[in-house]
C-alpha positions in Angstrom: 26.3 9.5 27.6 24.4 6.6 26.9 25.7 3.0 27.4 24.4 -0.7 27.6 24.6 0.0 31.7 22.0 2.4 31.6 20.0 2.4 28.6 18.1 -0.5 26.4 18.0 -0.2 22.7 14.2 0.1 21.0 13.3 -1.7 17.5 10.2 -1.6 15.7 9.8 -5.3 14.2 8.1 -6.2 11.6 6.5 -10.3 11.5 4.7 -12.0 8.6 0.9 -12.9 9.2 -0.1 -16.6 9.2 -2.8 -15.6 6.5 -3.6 -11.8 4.9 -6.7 -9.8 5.1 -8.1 -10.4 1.5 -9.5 -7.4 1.8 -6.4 -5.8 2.0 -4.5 -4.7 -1.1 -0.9 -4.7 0.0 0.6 -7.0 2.3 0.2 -6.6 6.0 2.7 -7.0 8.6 2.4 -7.7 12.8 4.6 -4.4 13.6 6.0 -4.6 17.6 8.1 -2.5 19.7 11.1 -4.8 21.0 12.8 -3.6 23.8 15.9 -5.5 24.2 17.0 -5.9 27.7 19.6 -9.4 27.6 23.1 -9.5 26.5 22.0 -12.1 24.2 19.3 -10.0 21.9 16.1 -11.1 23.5 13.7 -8.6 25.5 10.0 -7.5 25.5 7.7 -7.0 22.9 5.3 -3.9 23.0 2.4 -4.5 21.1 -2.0 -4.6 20.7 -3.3 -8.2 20.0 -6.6 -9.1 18.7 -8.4 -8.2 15.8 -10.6 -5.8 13.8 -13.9 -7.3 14.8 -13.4 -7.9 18.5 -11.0 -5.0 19.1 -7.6 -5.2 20.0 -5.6 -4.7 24.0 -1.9 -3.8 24.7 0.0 -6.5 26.0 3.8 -6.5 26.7 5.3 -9.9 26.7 8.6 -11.7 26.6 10.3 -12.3 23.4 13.0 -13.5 21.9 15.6 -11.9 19.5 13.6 -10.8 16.5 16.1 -12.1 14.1 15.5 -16.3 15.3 11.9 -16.1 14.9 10.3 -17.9 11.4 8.0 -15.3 10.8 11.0 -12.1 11.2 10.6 -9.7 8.1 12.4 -6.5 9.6 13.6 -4.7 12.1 14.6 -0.5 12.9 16.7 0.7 15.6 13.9 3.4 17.3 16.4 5.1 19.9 16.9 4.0 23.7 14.9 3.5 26.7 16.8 4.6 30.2 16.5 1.3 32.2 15.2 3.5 35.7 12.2 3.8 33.1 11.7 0.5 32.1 9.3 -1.3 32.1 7.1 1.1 34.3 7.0 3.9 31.9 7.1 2.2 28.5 3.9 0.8 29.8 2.2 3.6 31.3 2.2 5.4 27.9 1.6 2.5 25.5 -1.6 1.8 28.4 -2.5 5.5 27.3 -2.8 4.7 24.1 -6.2 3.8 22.8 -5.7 0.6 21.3 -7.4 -0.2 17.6 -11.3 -0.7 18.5 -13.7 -3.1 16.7 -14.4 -1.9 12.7 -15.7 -4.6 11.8 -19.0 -6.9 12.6 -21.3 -9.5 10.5 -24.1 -7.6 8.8 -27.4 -9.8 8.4 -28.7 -7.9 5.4 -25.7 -9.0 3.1 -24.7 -12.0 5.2 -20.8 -10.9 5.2 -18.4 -9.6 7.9 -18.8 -5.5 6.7 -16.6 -2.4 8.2 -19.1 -0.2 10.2 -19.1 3.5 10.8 -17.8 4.9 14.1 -21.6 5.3 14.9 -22.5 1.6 14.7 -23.8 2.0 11.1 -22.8 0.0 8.1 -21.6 2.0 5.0 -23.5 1.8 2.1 -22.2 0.5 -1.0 -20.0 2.4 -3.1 -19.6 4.8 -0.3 -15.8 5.5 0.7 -14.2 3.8 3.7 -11.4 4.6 5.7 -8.2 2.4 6.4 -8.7 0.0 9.0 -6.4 0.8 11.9 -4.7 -2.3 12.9 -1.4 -3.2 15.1 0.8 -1.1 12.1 -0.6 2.2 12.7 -1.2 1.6 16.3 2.7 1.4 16.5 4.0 3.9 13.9 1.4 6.6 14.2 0.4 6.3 17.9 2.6 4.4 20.5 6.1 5.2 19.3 5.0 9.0 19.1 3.7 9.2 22.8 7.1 7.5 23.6 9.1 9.8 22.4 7.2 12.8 23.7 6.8 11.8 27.2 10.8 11.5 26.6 10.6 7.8 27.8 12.0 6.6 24.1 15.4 8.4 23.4 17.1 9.9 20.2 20.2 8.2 19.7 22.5 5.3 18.2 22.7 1.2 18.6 25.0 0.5 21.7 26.2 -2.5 20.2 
């Protein structure tokens, strides 16, 4: 049975952006994996930095609890993390991850910052585009995934 001596509790947080993408239609969050390892709500945060033009790189850092920060918007419990497998394995799979590459580079022939095709190529006007894949979709469609199926992040319920 699971308890705070041998388990942490996982969170998906969500943070408001400084500015939004005004390219972007809806509004954009910074979406984390918080990990909460002290008594008093604070932990690690799981998470790709960068942007959509350099590329982005996983990098786990110290944070504190979500809730205190100015820019909190959300949080959701995940499931738990066994502490024998943290931090070791939460960062071996999040490292396996392919992080969100560059999408996006300054074309000369238009003068603007344009998304680009896979290939290097930019995409001709009027022709469709996919979503950029930022920090959000790096989290909810890829990282917390792998957790879960290389059993590192744990079905169950809050232990506090």
């Amino acid at each position: 049975m699971a308890s705070l001596s041998t388990h942490y509790e996982a969170y998906k947080v969500k943070y408001t952006l400084a500015m939004q993408d005004p390219e972007e239609t809806e509004t954009r969050y910074h979406t984390v994996i918080f990990i909460v390892t002290d008594d008093n709500g604070d932990g690690y945060i799981h998470h790709v930095t960068g942007d959509i033009t350099a590329g982005m790189t996983y990098q786990p850092k110290q944070g504190k609890q979500p809730e205190t920060s100015q820019t909190f918007h959300r949080k959701e419990f995940l499931g738990l993390v066994q502490k024998s497998k943290y931090p070791d394995e939460v960062n071996r799979v999040c490292m396996s991850v392919p992080p969100p590459h560059a999408q996006k580079r300054f074309n000369p022939q238009t003068m603007r910052y344009e998304q680009f095709k896979p290939d290097g190529s930019f995409y001709a006007p009027g022709e469709p585009r996919p979503k950029y894949f930022k920090c959000t979709e790096w989290t909810e469609t890829k990282a917390i995934p792998a957790l879960f199926q290389a059993g590192v992040l744990e079905q169950g319920a809050p232990l506090r």
